[in-house]
Structure formats: structure tokens, C-alpha cells
mmCIF file of the protein (N, C-alpha, C, O) and its ligand, coordinates in Angstrom:
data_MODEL
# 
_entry.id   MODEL 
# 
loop_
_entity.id 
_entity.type 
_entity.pdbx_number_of_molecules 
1 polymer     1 
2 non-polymer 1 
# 
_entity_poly.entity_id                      1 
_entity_poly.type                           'polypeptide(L)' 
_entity_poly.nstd_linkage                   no 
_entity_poly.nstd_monomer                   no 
_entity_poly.pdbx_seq_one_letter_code       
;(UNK)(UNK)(UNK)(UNK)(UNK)(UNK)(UNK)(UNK)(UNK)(UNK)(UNK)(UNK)(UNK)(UNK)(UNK)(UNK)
(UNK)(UNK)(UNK)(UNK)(UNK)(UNK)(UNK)(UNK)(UNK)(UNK)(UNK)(UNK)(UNK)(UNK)(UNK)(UNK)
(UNK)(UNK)(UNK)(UNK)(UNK)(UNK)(UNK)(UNK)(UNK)(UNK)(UNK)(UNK)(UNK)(UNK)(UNK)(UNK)
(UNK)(UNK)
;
_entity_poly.pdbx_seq_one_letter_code_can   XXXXXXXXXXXXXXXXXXXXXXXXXXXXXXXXXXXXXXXXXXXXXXXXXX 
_entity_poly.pdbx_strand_id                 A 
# 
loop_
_entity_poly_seq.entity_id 
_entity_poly_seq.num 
_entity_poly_seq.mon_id 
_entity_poly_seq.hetero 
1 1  UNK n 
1 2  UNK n 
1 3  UNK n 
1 4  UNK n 
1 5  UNK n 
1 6  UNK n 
1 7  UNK n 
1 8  UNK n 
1 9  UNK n 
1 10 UNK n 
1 11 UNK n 
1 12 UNK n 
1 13 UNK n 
1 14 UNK n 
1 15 UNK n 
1 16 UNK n 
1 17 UNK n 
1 18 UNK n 
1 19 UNK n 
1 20 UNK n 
1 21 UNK n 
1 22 UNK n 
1 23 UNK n 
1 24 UNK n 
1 25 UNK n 
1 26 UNK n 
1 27 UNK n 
1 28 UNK n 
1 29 UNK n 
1 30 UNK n 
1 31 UNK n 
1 32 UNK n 
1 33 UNK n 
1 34 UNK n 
1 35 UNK n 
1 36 UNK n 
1 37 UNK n 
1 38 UNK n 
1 39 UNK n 
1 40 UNK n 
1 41 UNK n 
1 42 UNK n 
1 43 UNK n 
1 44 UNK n 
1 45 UNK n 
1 46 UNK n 
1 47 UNK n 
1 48 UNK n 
1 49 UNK n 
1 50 UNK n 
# 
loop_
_struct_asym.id 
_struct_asym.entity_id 
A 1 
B 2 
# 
loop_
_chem_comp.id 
_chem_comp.type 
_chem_comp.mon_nstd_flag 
UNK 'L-peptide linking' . 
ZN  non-polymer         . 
# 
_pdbx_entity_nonpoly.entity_id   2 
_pdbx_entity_nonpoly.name        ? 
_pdbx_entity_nonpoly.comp_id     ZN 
# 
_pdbx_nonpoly_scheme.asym_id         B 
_pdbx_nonpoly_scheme.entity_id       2 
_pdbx_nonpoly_scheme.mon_id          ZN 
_pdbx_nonpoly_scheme.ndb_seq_num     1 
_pdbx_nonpoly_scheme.pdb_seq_num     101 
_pdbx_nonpoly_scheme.auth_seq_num    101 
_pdbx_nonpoly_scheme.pdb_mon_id      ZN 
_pdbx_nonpoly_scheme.auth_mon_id     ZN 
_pdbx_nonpoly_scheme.pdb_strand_id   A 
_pdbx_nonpoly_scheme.pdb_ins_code    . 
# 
loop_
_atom_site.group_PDB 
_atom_site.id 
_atom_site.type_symbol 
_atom_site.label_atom_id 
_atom_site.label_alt_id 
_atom_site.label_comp_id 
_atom_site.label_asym_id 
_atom_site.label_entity_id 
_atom_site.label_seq_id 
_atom_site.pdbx_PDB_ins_code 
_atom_site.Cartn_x 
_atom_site.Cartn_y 
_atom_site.Cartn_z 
_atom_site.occupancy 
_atom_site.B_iso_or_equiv 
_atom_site.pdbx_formal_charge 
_atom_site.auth_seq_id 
_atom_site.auth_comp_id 
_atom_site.auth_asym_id 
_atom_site.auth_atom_id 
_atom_site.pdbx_PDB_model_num 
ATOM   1   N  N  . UNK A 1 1  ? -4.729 -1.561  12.056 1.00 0.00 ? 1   UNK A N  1 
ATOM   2   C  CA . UNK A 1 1  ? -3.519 -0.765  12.259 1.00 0.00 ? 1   UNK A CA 1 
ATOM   3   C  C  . UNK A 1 1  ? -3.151 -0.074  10.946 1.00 0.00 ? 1   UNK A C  1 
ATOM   4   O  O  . UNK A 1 1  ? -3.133 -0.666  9.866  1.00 0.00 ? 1   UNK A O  1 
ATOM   5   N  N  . UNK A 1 2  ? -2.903 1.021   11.086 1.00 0.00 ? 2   UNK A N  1 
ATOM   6   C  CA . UNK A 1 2  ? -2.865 2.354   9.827  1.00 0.00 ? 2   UNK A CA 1 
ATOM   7   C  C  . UNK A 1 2  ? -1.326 2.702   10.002 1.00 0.00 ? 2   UNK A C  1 
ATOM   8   O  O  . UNK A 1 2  ? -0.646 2.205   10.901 1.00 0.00 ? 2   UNK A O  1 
ATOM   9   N  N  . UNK A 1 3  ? -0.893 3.494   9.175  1.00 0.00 ? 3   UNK A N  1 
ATOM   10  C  CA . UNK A 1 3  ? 0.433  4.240   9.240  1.00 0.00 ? 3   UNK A CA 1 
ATOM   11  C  C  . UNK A 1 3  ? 1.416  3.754   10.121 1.00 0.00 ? 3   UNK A C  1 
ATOM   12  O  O  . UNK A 1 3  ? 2.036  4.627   10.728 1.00 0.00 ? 3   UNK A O  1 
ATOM   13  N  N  . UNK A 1 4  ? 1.610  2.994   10.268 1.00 0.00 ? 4   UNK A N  1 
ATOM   14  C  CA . UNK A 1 4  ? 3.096  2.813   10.891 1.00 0.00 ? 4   UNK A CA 1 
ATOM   15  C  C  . UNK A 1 4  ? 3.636  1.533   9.979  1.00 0.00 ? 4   UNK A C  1 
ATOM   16  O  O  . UNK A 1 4  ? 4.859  1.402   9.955  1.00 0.00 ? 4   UNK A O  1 
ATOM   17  N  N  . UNK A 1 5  ? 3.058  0.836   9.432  1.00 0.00 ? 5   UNK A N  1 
ATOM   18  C  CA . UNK A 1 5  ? 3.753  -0.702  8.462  1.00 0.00 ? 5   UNK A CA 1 
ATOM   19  C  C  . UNK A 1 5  ? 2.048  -1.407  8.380  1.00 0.00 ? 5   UNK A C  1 
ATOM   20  O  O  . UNK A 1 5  ? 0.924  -0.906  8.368  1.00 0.00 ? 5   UNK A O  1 
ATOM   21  N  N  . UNK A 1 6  ? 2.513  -2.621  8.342  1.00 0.00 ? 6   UNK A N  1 
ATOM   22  C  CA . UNK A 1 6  ? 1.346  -3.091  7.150  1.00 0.00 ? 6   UNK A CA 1 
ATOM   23  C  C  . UNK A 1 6  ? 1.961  -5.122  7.269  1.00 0.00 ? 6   UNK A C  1 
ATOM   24  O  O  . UNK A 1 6  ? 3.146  -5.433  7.151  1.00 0.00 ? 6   UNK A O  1 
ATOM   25  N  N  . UNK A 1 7  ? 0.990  -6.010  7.476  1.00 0.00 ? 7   UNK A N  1 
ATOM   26  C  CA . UNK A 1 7  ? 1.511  -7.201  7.205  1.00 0.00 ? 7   UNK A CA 1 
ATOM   27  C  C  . UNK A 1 7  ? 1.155  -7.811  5.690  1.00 0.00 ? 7   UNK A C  1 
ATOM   28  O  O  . UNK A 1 7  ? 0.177  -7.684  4.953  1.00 0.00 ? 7   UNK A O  1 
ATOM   29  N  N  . UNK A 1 8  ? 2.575  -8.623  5.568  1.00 0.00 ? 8   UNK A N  1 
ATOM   30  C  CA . UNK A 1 8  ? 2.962  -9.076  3.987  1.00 0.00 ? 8   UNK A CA 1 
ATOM   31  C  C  . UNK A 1 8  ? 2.379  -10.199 3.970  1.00 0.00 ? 8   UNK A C  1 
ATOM   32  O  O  . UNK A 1 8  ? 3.075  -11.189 4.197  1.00 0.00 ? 8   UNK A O  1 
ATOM   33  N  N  . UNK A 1 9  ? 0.910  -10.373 3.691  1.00 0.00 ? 9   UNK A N  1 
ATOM   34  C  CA . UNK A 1 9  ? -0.352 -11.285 3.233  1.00 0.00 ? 9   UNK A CA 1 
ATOM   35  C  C  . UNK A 1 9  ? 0.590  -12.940 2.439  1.00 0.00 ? 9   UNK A C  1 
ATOM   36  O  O  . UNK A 1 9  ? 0.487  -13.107 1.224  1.00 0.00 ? 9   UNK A O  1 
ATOM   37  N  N  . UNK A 1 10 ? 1.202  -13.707 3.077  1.00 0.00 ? 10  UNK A N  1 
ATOM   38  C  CA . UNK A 1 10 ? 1.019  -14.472 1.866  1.00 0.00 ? 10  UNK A CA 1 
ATOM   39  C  C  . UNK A 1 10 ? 2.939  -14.954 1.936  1.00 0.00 ? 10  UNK A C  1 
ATOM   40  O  O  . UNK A 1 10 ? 3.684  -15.404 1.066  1.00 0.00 ? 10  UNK A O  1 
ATOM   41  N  N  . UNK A 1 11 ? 3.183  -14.573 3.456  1.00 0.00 ? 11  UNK A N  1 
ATOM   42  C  CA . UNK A 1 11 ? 4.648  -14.541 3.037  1.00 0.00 ? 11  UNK A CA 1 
ATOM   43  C  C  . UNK A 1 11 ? 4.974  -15.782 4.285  1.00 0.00 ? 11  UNK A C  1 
ATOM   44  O  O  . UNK A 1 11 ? 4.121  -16.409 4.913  1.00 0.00 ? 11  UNK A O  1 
ATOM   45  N  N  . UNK A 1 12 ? 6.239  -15.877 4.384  1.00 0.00 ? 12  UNK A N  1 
ATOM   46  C  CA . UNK A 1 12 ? 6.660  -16.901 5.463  1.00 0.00 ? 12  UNK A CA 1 
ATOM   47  C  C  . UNK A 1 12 ? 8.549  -16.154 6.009  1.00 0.00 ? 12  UNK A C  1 
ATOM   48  O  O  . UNK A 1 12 ? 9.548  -15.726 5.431  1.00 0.00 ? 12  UNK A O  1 
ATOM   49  N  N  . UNK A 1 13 ? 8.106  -16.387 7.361  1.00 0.00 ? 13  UNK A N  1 
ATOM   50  C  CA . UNK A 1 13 ? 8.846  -16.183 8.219  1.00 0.00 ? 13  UNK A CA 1 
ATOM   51  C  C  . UNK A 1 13 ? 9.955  -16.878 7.987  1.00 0.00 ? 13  UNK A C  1 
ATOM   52  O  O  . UNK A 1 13 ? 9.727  -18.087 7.948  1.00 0.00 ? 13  UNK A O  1 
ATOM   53  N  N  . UNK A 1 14 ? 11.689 -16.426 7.722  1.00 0.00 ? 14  UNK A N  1 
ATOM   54  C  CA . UNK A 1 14 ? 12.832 -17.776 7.775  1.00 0.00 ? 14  UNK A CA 1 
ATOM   55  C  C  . UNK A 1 14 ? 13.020 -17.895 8.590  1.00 0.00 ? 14  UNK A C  1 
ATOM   56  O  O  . UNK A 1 14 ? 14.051 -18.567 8.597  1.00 0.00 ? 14  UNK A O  1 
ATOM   57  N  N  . UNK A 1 15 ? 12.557 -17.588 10.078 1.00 0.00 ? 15  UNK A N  1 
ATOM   58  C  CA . UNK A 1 15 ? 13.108 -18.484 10.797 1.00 0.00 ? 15  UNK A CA 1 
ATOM   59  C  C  . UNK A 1 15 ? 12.105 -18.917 12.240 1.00 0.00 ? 15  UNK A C  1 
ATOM   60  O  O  . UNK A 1 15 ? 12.575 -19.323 13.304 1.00 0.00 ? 15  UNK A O  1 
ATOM   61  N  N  . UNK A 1 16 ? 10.985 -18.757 12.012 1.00 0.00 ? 16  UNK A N  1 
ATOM   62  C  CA . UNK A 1 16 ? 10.263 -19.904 12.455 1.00 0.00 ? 16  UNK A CA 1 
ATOM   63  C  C  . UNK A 1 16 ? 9.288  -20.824 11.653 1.00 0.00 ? 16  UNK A C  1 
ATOM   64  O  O  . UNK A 1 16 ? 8.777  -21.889 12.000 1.00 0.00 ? 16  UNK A O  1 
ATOM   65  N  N  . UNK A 1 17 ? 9.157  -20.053 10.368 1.00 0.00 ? 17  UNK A N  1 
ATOM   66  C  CA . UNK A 1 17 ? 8.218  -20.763 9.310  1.00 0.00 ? 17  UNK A CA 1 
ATOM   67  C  C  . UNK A 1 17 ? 7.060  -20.794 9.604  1.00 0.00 ? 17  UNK A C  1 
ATOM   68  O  O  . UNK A 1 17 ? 6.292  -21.742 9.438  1.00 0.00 ? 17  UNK A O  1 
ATOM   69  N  N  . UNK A 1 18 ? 6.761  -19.454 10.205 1.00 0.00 ? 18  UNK A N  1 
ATOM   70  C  CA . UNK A 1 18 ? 5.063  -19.012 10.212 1.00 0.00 ? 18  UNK A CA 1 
ATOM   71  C  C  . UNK A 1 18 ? 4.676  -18.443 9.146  1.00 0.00 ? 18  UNK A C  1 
ATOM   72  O  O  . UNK A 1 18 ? 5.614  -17.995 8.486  1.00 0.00 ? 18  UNK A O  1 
ATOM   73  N  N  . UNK A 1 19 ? 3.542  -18.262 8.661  1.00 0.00 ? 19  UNK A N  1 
ATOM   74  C  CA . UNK A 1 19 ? 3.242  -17.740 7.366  1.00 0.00 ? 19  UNK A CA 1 
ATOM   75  C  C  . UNK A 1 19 ? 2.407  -16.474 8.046  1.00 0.00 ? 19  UNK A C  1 
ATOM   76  O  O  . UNK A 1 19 ? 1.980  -16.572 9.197  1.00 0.00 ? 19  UNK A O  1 
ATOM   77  N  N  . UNK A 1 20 ? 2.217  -15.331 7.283  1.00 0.00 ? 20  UNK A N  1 
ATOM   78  C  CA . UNK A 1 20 ? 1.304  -14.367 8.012  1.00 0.00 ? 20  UNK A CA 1 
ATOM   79  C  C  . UNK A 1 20 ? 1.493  -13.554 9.231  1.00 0.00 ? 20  UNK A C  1 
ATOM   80  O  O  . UNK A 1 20 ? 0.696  -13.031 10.010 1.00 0.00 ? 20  UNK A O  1 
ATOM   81  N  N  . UNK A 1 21 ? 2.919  -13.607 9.159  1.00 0.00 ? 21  UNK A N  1 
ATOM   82  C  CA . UNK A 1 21 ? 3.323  -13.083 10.721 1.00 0.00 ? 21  UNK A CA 1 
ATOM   83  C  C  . UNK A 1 21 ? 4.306  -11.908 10.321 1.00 0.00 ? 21  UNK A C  1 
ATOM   84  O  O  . UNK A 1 21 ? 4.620  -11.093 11.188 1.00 0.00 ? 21  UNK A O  1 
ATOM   85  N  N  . UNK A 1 22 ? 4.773  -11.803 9.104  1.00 0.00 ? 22  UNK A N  1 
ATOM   86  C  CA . UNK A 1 22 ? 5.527  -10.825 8.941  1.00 0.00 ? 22  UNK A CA 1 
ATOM   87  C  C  . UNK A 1 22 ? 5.268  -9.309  8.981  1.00 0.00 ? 22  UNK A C  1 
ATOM   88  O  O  . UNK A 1 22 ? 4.325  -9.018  8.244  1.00 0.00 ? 22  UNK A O  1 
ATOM   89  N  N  . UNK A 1 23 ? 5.746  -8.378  9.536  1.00 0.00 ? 23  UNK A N  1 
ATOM   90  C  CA . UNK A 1 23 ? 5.308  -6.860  9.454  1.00 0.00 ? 23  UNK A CA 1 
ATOM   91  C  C  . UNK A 1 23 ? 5.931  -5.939  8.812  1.00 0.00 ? 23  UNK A C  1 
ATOM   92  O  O  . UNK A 1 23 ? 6.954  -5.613  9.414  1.00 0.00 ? 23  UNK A O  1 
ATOM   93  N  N  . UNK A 1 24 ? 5.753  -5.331  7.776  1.00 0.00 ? 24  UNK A N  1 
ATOM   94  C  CA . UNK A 1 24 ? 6.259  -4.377  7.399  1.00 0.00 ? 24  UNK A CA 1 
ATOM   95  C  C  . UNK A 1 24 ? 6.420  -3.163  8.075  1.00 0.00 ? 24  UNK A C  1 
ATOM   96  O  O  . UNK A 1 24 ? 5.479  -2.386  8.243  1.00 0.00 ? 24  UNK A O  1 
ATOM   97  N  N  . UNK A 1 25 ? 7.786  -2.912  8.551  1.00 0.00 ? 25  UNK A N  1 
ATOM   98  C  CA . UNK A 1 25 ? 7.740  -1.514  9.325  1.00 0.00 ? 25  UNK A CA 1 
ATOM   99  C  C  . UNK A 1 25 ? 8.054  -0.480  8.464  1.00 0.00 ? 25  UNK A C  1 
ATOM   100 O  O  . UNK A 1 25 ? 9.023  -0.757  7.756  1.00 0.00 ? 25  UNK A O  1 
ATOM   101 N  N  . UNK A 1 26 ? 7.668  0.404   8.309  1.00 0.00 ? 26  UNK A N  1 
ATOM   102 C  CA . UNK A 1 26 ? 8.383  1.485   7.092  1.00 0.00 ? 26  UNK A CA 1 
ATOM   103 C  C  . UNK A 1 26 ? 8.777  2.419   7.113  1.00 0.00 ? 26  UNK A C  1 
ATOM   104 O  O  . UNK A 1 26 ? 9.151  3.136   6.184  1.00 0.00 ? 26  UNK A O  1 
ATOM   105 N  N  . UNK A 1 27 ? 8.752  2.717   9.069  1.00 0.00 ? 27  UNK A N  1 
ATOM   106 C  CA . UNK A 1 27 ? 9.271  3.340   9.083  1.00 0.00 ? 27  UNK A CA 1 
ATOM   107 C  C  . UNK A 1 27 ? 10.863 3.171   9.313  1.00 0.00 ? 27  UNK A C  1 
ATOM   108 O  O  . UNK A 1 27 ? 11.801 3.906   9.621  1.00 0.00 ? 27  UNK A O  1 
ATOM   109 N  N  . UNK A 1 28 ? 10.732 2.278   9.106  1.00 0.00 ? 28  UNK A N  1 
ATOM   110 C  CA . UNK A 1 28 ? 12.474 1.651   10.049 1.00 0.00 ? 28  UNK A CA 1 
ATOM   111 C  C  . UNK A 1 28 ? 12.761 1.002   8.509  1.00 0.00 ? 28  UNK A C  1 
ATOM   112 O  O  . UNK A 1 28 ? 13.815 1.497   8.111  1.00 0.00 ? 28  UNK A O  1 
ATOM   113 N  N  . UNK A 1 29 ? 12.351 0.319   7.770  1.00 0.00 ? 29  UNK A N  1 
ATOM   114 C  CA . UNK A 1 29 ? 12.423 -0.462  6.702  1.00 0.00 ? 29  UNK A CA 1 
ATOM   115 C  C  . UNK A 1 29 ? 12.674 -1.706  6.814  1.00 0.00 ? 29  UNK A C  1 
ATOM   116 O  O  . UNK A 1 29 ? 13.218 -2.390  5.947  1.00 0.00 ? 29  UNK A O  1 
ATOM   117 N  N  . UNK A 1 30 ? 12.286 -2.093  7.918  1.00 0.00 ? 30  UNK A N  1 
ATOM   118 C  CA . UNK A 1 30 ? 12.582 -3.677  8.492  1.00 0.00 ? 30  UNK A CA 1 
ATOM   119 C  C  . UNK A 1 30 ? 11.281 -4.860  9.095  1.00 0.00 ? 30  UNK A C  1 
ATOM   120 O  O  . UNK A 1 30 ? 10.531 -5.021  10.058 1.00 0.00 ? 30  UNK A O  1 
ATOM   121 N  N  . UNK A 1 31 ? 11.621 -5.448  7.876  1.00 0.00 ? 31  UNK A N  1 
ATOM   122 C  CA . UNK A 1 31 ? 10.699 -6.700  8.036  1.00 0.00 ? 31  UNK A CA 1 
ATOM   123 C  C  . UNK A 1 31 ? 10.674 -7.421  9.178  1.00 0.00 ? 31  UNK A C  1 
ATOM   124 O  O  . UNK A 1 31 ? 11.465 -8.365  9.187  1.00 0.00 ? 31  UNK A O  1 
ATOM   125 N  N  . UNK A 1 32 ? 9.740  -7.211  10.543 1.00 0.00 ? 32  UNK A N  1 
ATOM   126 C  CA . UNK A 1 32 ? 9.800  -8.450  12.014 1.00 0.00 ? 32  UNK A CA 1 
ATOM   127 C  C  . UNK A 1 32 ? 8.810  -9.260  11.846 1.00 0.00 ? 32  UNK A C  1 
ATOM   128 O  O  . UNK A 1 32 ? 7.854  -8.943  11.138 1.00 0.00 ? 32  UNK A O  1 
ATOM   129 N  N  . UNK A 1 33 ? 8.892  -10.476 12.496 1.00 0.00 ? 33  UNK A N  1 
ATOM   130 C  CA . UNK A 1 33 ? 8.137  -11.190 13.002 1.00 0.00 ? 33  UNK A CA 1 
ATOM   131 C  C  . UNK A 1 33 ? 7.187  -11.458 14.087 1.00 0.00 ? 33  UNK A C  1 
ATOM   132 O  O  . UNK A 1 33 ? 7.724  -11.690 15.170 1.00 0.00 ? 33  UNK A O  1 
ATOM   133 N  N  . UNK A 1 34 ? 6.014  -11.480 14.061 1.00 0.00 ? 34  UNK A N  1 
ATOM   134 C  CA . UNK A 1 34 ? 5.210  -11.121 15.234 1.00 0.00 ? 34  UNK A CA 1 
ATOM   135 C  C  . UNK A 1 34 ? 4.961  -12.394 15.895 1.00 0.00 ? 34  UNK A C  1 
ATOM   136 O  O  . UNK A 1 34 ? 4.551  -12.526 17.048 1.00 0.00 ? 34  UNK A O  1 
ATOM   137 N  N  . UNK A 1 35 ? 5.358  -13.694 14.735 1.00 0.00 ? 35  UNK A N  1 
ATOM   138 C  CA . UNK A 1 35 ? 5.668  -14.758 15.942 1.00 0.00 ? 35  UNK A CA 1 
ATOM   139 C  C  . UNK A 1 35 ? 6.696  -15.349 16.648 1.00 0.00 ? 35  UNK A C  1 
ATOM   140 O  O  . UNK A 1 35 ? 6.508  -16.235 17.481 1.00 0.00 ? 35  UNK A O  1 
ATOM   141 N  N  . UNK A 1 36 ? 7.775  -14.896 16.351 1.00 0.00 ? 36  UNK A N  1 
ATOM   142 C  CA . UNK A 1 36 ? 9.349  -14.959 17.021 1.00 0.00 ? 36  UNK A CA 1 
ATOM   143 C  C  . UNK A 1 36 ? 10.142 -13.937 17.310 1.00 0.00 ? 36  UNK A C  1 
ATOM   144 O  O  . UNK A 1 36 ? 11.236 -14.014 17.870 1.00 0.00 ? 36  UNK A O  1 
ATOM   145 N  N  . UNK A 1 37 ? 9.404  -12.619 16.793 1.00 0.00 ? 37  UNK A N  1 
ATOM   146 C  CA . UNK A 1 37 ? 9.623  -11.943 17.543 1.00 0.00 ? 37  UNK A CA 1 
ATOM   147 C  C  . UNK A 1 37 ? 11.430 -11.207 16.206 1.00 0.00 ? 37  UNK A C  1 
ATOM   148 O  O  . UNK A 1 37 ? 11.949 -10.120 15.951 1.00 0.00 ? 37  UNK A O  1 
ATOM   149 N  N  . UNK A 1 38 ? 11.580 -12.211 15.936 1.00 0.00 ? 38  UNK A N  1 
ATOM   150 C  CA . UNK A 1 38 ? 13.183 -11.789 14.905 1.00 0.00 ? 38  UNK A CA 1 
ATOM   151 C  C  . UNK A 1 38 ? 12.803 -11.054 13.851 1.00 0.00 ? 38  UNK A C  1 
ATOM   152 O  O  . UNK A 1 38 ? 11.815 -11.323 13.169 1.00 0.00 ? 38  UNK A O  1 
ATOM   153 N  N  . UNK A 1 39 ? 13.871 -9.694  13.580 1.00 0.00 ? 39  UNK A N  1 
ATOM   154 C  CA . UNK A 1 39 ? 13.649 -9.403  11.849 1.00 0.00 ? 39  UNK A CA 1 
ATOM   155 C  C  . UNK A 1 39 ? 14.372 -10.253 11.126 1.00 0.00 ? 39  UNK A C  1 
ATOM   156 O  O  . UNK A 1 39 ? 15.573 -10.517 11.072 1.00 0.00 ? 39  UNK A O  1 
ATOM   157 N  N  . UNK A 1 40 ? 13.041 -10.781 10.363 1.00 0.00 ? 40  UNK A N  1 
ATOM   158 C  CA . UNK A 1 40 ? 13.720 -11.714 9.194  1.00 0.00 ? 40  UNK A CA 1 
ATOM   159 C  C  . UNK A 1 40 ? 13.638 -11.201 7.892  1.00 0.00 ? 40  UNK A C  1 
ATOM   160 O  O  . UNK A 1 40 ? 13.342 -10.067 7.514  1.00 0.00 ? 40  UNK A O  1 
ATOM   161 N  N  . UNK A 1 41 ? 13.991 -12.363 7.166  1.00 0.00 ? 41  UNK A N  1 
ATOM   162 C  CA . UNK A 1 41 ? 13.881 -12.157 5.611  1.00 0.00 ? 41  UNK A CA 1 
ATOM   163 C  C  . UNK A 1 41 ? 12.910 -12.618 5.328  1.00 0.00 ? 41  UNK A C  1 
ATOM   164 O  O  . UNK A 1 41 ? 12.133 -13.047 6.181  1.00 0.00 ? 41  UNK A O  1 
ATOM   165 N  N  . UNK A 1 42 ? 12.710 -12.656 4.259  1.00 0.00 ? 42  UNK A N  1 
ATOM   166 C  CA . UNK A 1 42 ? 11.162 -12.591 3.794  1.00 0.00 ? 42  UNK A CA 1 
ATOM   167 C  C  . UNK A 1 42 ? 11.279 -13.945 2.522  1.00 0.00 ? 42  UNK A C  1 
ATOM   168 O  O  . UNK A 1 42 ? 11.892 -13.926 1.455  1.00 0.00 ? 42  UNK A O  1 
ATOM   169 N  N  . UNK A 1 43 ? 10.638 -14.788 2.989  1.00 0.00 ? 43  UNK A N  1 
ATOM   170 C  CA . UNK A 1 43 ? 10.719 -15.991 1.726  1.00 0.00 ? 43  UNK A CA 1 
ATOM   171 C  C  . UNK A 1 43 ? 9.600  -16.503 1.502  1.00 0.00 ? 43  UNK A C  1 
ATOM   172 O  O  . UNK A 1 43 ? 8.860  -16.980 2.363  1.00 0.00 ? 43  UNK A O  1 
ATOM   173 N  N  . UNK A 1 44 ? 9.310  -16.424 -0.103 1.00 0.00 ? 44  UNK A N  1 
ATOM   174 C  CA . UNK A 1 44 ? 8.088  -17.128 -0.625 1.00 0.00 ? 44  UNK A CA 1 
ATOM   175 C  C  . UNK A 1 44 ? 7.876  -18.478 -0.356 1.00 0.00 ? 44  UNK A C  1 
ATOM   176 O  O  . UNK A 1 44 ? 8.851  -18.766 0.337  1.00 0.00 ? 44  UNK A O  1 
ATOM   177 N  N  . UNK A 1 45 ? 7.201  -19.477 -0.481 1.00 0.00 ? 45  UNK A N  1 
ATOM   178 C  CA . UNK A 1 45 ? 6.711  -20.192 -0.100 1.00 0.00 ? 45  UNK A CA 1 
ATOM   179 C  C  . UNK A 1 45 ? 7.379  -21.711 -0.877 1.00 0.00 ? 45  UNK A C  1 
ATOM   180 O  O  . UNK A 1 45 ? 7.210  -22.865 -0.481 1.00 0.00 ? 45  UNK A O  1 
ATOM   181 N  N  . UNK A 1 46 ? 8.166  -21.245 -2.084 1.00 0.00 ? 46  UNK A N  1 
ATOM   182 C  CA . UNK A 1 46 ? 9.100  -22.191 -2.339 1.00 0.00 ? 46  UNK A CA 1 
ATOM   183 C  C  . UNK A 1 46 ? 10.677 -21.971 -2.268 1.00 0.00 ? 46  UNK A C  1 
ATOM   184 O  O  . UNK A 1 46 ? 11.635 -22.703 -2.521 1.00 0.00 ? 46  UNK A O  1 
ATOM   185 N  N  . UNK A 1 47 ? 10.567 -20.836 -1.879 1.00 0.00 ? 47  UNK A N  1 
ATOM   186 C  CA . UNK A 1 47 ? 12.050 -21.186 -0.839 1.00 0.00 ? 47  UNK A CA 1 
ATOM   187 C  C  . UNK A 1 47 ? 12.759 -19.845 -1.470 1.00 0.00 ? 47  UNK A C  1 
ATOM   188 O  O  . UNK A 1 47 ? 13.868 -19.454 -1.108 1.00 0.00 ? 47  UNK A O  1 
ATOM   189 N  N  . UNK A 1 48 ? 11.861 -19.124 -2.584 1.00 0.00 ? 48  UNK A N  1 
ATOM   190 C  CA . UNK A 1 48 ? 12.961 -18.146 -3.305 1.00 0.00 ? 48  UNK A CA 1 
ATOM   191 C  C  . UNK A 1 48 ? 13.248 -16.746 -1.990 1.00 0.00 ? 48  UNK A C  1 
ATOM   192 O  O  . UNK A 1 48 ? 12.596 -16.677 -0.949 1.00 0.00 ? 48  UNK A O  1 
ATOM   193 N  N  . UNK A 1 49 ? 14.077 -16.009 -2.289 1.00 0.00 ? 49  UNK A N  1 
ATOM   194 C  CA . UNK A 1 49 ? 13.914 -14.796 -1.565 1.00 0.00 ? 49  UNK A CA 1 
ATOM   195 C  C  . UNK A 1 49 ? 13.268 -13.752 -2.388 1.00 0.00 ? 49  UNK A C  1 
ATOM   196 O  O  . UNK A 1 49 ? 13.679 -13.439 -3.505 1.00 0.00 ? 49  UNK A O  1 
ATOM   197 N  N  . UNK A 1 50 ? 12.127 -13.161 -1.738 1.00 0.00 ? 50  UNK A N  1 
ATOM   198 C  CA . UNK A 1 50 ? 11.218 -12.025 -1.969 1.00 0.00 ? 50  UNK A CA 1 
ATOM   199 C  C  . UNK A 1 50 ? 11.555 -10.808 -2.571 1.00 0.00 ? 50  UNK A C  1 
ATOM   200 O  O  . UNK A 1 50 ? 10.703 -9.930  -2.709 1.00 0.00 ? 50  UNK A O  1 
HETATM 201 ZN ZN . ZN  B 2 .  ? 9.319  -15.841 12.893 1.00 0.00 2 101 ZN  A ZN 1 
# 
């Protein structure tokens, strides 16, 4: 998948705590989740925000 967003390699979902599921949309500027489906925030893996 080209031009429309891009997934954030390495990140974790807050609110189901999937890793690898996040999408960058760019065109909208909003981070979703492709396994819950929610735009979330985006948190590294020890808890900081991204
Ligand atoms: Zn999620």
C-alpha cells in the first residue's frame, strides 16, 4: 500500500496493546488501529508517548 499512510514499524496500540497495527493516515493526520479498529495514540514500548 503506497500513498495514502504508511504503518509505524515498531509502535503499540493504547488501547488494545497490539504492536504493529498502527496506520499512519496522512491524509487525515490520524493515527488508527487496524486491530481495534480506534484512533489511538501512539506509545513506545515503555510507556512514553511518541
Ligand atoms: Zn488497537
Amino acid at each position: 500500500m503506497t500513498g495514502l499512510g504508511h504503518f509505524l514499524d515498531g509502535l503499540r496500540c493504547s488501547v488494545c496493546r497490539t504492536i504493529n497495527t498502527l496506520w499512519l493516515d496522512t491524509t487525515r493526520a490520524l493515527v488508527e488501529c487496524r486491530e481495534c479498529g480506534q484512533f489511538a495514540h501512539v506509545t513506545t514500548d515503555d510507556g512514553r508517548t511518541a
